[in-house]
C-alpha positions in Angstrom: 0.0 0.0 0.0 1.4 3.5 -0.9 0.7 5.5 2.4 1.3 9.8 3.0 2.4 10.9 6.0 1.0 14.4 7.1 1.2 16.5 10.3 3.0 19.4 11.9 6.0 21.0 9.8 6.1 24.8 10.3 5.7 24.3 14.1 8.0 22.1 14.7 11.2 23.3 13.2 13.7 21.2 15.0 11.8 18.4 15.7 9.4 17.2 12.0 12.4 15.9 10.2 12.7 13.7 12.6 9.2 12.5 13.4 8.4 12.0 10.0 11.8 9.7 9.4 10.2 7.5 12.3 6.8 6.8 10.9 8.4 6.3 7.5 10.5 3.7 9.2 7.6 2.1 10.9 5.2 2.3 8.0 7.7 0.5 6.1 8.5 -2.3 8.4 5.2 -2.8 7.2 5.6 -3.4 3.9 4.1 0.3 2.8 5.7 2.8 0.4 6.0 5.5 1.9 5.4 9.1 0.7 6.9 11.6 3.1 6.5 15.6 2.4 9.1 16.3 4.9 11.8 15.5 2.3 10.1 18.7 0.4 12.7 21.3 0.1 11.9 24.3 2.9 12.2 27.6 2.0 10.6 30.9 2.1 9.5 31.1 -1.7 7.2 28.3 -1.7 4.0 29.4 -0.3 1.7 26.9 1.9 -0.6 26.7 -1.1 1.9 25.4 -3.7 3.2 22.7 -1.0 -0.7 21.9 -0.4 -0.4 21.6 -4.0 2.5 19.3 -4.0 1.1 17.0 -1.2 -2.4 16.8 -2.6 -0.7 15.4 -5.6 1.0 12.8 -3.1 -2.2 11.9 -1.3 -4.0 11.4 -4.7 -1.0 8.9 -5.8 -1.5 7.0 -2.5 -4.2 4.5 -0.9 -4.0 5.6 2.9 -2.7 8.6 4.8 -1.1 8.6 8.2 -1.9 11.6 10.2 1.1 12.1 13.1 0.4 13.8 16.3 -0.5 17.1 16.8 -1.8 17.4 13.2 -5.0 18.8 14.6 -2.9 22.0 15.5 -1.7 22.3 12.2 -3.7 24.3 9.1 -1.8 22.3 6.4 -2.5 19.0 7.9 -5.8 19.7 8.5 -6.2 20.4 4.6 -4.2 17.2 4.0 -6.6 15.5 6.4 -9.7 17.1 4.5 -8.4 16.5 1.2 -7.9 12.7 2.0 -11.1 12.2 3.6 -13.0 13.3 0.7 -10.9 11.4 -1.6 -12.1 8.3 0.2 -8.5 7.7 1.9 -8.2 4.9 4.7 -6.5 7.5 7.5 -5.0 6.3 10.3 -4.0 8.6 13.4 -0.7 8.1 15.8 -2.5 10.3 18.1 -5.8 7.5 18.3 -3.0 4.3 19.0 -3.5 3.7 15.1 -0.3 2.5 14.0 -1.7 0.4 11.0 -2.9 1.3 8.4 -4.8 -0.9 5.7 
């Protein structure tokens, strides 16, 4: 199953690279492939919408999407979240225990 990973970027400078590299690793322990927009280039002259723009183009290449903790706190993973659910994406949320996804 090809599975996106979406949550907190902006607000958590330090810490999202590293979140992100660890559900990758878990999701594909479990056989997934993994799409993960935290290996998106940063920088200032990419606005929210063209990454939204980017990731919706990730979510509609993949079956599932994984939503990581404290995604509810962030405005881009909300979208992501919206965009998947009406796309009919199985979503799975870290923060609900739900490690598995498919």
């Amino acid at each position: 199953m090809k599975v996106f990973i979406a949550g907190p970027i902006s607000s958590r400078p330090d810490t999202y690279r590293d979140d992100f590299a660890e559900a990758e690793d878990l999701l594909e322990a479990q056989g997934h492939v993994v799409f993960n927009p935290a290996e998106l280039p940063q920088n200032e002259s990419i606005s929210q919408d063209q990454y939204l723009g980017i990731t919706f183009a990730m979510i509609d290449a993949c079956d599932a999407v994984y939503m990581l903790s404290g995604w509810k706190c962030s405005a881009g993973a909300k979208k992501e979240y919206e965009y998947a659910r009406l796309s009919g994406k199985c979503i799975s949320d870290e923060e609900e225990g739900e490690y598995n996804v498919g």
